[in-house]
C-alpha positions in Angstrom: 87.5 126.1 76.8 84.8 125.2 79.6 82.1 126.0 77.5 83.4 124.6 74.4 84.1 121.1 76.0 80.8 121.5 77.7 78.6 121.4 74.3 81.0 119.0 72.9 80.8 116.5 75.7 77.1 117.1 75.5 77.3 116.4 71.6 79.0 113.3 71.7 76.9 112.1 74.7 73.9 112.9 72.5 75.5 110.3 69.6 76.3 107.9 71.9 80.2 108.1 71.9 81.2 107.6 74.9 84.7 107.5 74.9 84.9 110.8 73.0 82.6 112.3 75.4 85.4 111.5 78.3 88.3 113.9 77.0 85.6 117.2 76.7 84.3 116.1 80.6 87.9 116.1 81.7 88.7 119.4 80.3 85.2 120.9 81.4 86.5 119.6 85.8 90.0 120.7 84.5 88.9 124.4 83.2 86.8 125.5 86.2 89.2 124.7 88.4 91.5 127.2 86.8 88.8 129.3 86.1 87.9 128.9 90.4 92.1 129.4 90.9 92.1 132.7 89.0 88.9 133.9 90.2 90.4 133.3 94.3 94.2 134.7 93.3 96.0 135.4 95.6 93.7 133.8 98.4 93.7 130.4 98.1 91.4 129.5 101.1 88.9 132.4 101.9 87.7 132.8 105.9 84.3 133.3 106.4 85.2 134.6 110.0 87.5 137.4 109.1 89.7 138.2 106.0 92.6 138.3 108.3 92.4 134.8 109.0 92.3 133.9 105.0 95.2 131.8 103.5 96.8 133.0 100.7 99.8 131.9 98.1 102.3 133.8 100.3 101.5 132.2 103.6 100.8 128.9 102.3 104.4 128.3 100.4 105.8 124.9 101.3 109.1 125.3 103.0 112.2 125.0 101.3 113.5 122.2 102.4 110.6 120.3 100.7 112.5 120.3 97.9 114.8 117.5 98.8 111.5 115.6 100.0 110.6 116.2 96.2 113.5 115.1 94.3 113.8 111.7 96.5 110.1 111.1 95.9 110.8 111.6 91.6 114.0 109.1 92.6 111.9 106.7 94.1 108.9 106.5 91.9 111.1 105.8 89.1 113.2 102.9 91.0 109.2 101.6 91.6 107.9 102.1 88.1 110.8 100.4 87.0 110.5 97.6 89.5 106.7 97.4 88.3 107.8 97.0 84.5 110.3 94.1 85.3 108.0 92.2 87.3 105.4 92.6 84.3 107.5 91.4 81.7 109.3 88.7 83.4 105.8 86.9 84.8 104.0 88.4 81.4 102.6 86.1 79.1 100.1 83.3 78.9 100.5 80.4 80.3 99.6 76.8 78.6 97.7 74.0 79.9 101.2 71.5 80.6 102.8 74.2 83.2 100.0 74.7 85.2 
């Protein structure tokens, strides 16, 4: 995949399509950093000091009571999106030259 969207962003940069040239670009960032993720599994954070001192996915695990953190966040980003969508369509539109 990182290779493949590499020569294709390349291609479509060389034909001047720019827009198609942005979807290969994203998966080229998004494939090497799995390709970096599997490469460092299980450390997630190397030390340079001692390997002792490294973080890895077991001692880095979010506590469980970040879950309820989690499920209000989801809660409130939807109450906002939806707030955000109201506000759009209610002051949506043009407006003419007699109600300004």
């Amino acid at each position: 995949m990182v290779f493949g969207s590499l020569v294709t962003m390349f291609w479509a940069l060389s034909k001047a399509k720019e827009k198609i040239a942005f979807v290969p670009s994203c998966l080229y960032i998004c494939g090497m950093l799995v390709v970096a993720a599997f490469a460092l599994y299980p450390v997630v954070l190397p030390s340079s000091v001692d390997p002792a001192y490294s973080l890895s996915i077991y001692n880095t695990a979010a506590a469980p009571g970040l879950t309820v953190a989690m499920r209000w966040w989801l809660v409130g980003t939807i109450l906002a999106l939806g707030c955000f969508v109201f506000i759009y369509r209610l002051f949506g539109g043009k407006i003419r030259e007699s109600e300004a």
